[in-house]
N, C-alpha and C positions, 0 to 999 in steps of 0.2 A: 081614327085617321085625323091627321093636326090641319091647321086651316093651311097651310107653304104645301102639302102635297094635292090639298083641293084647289089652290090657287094653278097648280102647274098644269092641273088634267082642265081645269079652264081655259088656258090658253092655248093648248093644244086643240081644244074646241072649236078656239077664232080660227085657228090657220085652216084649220078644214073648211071650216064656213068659206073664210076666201078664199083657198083652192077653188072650192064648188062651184063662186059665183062667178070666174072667170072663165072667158071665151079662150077656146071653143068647150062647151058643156059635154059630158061622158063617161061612163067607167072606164075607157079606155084613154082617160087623158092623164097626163102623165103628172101632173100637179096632185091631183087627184089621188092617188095612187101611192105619192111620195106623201103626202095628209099623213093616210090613212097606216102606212108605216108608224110613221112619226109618233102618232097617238097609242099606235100597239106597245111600243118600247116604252114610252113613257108612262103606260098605265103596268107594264111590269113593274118597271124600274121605282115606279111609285109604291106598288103593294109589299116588292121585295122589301122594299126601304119600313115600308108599315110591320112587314112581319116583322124583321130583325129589331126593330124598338118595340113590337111589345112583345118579344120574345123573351128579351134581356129581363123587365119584370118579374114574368112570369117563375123565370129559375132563381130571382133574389127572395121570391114570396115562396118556393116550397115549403111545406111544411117541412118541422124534423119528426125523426122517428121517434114512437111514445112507446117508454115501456114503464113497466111497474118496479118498483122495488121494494126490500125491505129491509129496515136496519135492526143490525144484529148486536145482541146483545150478550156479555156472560153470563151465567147465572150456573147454582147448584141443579145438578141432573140427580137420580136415583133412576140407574138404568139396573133393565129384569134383562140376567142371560141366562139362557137355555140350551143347550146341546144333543144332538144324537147319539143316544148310546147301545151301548148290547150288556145283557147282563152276563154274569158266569159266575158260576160254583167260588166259594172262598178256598174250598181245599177240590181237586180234582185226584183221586188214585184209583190208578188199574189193577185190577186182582189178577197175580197172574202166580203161575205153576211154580214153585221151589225145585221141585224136581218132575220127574215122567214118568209115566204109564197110564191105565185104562182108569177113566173117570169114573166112580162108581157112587155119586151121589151127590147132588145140590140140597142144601141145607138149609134155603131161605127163600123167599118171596119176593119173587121181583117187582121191581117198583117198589118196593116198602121201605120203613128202616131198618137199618142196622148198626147196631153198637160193635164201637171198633173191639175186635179178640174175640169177636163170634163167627163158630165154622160156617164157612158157605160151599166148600165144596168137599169131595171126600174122595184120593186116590187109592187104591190098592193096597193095600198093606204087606203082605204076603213075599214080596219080594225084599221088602225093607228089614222083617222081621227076621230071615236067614241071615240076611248081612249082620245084621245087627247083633244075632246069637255068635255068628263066626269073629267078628271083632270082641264079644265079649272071652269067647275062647284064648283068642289071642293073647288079653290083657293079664287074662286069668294065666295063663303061660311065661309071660314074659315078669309075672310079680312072683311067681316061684320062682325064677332063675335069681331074680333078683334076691330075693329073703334067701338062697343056698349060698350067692355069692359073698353073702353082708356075711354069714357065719362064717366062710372060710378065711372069710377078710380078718375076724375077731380072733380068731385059733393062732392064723398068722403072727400076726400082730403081736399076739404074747409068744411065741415062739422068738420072734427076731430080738426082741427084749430081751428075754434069756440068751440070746445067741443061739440059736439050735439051729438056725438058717441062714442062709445069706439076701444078701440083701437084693439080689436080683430074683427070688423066687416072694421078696413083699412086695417086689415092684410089679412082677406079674402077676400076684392075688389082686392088688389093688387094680391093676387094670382091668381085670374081669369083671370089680365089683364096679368100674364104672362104666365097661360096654354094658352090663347089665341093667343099670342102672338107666341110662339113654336107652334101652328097647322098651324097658315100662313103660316109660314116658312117653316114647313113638306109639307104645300100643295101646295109652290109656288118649291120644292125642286122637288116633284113628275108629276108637271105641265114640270118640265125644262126635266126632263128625260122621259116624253110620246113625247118633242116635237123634242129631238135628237131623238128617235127611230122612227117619222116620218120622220125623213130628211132623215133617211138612208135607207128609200125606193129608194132615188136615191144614185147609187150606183158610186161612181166619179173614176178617175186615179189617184193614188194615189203619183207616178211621171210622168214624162215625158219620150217617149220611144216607141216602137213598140209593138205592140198589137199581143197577140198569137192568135189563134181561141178560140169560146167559148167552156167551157167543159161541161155547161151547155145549152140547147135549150130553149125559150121561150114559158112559157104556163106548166114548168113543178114547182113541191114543194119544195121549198128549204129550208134549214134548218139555223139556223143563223152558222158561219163559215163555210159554205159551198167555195170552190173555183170556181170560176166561168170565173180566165181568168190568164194569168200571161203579164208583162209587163218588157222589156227588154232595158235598157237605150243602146244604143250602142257606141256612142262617148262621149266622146272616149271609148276605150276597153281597158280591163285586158286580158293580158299575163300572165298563172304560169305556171313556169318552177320548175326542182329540177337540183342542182348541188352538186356535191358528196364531203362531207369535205374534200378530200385531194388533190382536182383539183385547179392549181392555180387562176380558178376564182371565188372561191369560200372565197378565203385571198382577189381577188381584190375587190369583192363587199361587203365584212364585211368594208374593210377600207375606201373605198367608200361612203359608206349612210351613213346619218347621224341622230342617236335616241337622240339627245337633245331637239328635238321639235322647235328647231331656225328655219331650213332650211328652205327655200322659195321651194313653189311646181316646179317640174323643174327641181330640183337642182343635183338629182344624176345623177349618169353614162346614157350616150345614147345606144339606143337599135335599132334597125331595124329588117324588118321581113322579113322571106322571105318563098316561100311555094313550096309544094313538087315539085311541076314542074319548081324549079328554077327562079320562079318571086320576084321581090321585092316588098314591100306595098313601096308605094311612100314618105309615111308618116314615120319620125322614129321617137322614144318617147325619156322616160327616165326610167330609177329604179326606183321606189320608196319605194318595199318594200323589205327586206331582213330577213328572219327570223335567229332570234338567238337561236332556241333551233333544235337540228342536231336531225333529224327521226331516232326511233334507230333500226328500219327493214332494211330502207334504207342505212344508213349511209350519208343520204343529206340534205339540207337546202335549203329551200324553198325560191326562188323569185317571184318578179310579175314585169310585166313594163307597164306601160302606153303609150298607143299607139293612134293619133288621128285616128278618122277612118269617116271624115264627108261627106264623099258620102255610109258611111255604106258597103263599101264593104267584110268589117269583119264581120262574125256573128259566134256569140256565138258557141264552141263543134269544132270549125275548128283546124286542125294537123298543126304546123305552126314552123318552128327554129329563134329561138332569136339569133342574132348574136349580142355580145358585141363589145365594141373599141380595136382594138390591146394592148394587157399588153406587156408593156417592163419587161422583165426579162435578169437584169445583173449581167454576171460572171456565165453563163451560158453552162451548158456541155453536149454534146448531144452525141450518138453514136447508131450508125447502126441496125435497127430493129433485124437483123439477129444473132446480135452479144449476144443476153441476149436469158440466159436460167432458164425457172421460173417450179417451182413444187410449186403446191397450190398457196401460197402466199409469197413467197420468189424469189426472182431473184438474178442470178448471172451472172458476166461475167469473162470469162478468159483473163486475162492480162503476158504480159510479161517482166522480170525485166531486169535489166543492164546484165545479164550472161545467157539471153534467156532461164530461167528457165521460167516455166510456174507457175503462181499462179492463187487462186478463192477469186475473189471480189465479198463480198452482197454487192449491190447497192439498194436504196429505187427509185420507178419511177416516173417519172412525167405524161406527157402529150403526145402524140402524136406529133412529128413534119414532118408530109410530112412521108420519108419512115425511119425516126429515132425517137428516144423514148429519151426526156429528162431525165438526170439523176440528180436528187434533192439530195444525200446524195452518198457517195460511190467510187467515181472517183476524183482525181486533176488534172489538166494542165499535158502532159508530161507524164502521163501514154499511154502506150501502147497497147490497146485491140485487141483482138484476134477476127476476122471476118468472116475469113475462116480457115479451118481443124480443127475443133470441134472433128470430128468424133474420136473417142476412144484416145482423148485426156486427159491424167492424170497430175494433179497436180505433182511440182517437176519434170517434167523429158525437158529434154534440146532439144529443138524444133530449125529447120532450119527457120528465120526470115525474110521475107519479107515486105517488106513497102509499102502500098495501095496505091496508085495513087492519 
């Protein structure tokens, strides 16, 4: 309180005093009365006056708000990516039926292997073999017609030479000898197809690979295209993975493989497996496939890698992560998980300038590193970001600066 508002509540003091000491004396005198107003007002009037000057102070002295920052720098990364994958068979085939009738025999061990052109199943024979002897009848029929007709054709022949005939009876020997000639053929054609659909009473492996259980039992009807087993190549094995087009290993493997059809098998990027409880397959592979056309539900591209697996310890439907080679990424700017703040699909971070104003940077994201999020677009060297004191933090206004550790 300044001494001009202790001087004024003073003087309001005198005039009370002589109110008081004038005739006639009482609360009820009206001098009195009018004092005692006087002083009321004047000691509002006075404190109101005292707040609003040290009010004014009070908001020039706020403090400002402190936060941390850190400045960001480029530098060479060596980022590890990994993926969720499923394995499957390199070669998958179904063993299924050539033709129909009563199954009458499985020929091989399920679950084991099997080399491709060994029987696994055995139809009926018995119907195949009549067919078979009746087309051979036939063939056997229709090559006599043919050897009588070839001689009549010879006899002819010299005949019309000599003249003994006309020429319309060499046209119709020769015609006989060639309907003749066309039914061999029909019946040596029909002879060849009664003799493939008895071969396929035995029913073979069509590659080589692991044998499923049968789906069919022996002794039941089958129908031609029937399935009767499936067959599963296992080494090496296929890995497919999806990685999302804007992950940087999704640029490393497009530049990676090569679709000129040159490449020697091999030749892409290497891969390793490793499986949910943290093992590694002993074996690691390579890429080989990369798709170029981006899923448009997903937004990702599709790989595969080829894995050896010659103890078979891979099979087919297993949960498995592809871990790729460390990608060098240079000139590289990373900052602090904590530091970006995203709505939908935009992120921002706050930065601060030479004058500790506070500004809002969109940043595009990368990848994951450890407990910081690579920044692909948005940030240079030398910027400043904001880590801690977010909280009701607004663009433009002038922040106490601290420097992170």
């Amino acid at each position: 309180m300044n001494k001009s508002i202790i001087n004024r509540i003073s003087t309001a003091q005198q005039v009370i005093n002589l109110q008081t000491n004038t005739k006639p004396q009482g609360k009820n005198n009206v001098g009195y009365r009018t004092a005692i107003a006087a002083l009321t007002i004047v000691a509002f009037t006075m404190l109101s006056a005292c707040s609003e000057t040290t009010a004014a102070p009070d908001e020039d002295a706020r403090p400002q708000h402190r936060v941390l920052v850190t400045e960001v720098s480029a530098k060479t990364l060596e980022l590890e990516r990994s993926f969720a994958a499923r394995t499957e068979g390199n070669m998958v085939a179904e063993v299924r039926a050539r033709v129909g009738g009563v199954l009458e025999s499985r020929d091989f061990d399920e679950g084991q292997l099997v080399e491709a052109g060994t029987v696994m199943f055995s139809i009926e024979k018995a119907p195949y073999e009549v067919d078979l002897q009746k087309a051979q009848a036939e063939l056997t029929s229709a090559e006599a017609v043919f050897n009588e007709a070839r001689r009549d054709w010879a006899r002819v022949e010299n005949l019309f030479v000599d003249g003994a005939i006309s020429a319309r009876e060499r046209d119709q020997t020769q015609s006989r000898l060639e309907a003749a000639e066309a039914d061999m053929q029909s019946a040596q054609a029909s002879y060849e197809d009664v003799q493939l659909r008895y071969n396929y009473t035995e029913i073979v492996a069509p590659i080589s690979g692991v044998a499923s259980r049968e789906s069919v039992s022996v002794g039941n009807l089958i129908s031609e295209n029937d399935t009767l087993a499936t067959i599963v190549s296992l080494d090496p094995i296929y890995v497919h993975f999806n990685v999302n087009e804007s992950d940087i290993a999704a640029a490393y493997l497009l530049r990676n493989t090569d679709i000129s059809g040159n490449s020697e098998s091999g030749s892409g990027p290497t891969a390793t497996l490793r499986f949910s409880d943290g093992r590694e397959h002993p074996e690691s592979g390579y890429i080989d496939y990369v798709s170029r056309i981006v899923d448009r539900e997903r937004g990702s591209i599709e790989a595969r890698a080829v894995i050896p697996n010659p103890n078979r310890t891979l099979l087919p439907g297993q949960f498995v992560r592809v871990q790729l080679p460390k990608i060098e990424v240079p000139y590289a700017i990373t900052v602090p998980q904590r530091a970006i703040i995203q709505s939908g699909r935009q992120a921002v971070v706050y930065i601060v300038d030479n004058q500790d104003i506070v500004q809002v940077r969109e940043v595009t994201l990368g990848v994951r590193v450890g407990n910081e999020q690579l920044i692909e677009q948005g940030l240079a060297s030398g910027d400043r970001v904001i880590i801690e004191g977010l909280s009701m933090l607004q663009p433009g206004t002038q922040v106490n600066v601290e420097i992170a550790e």
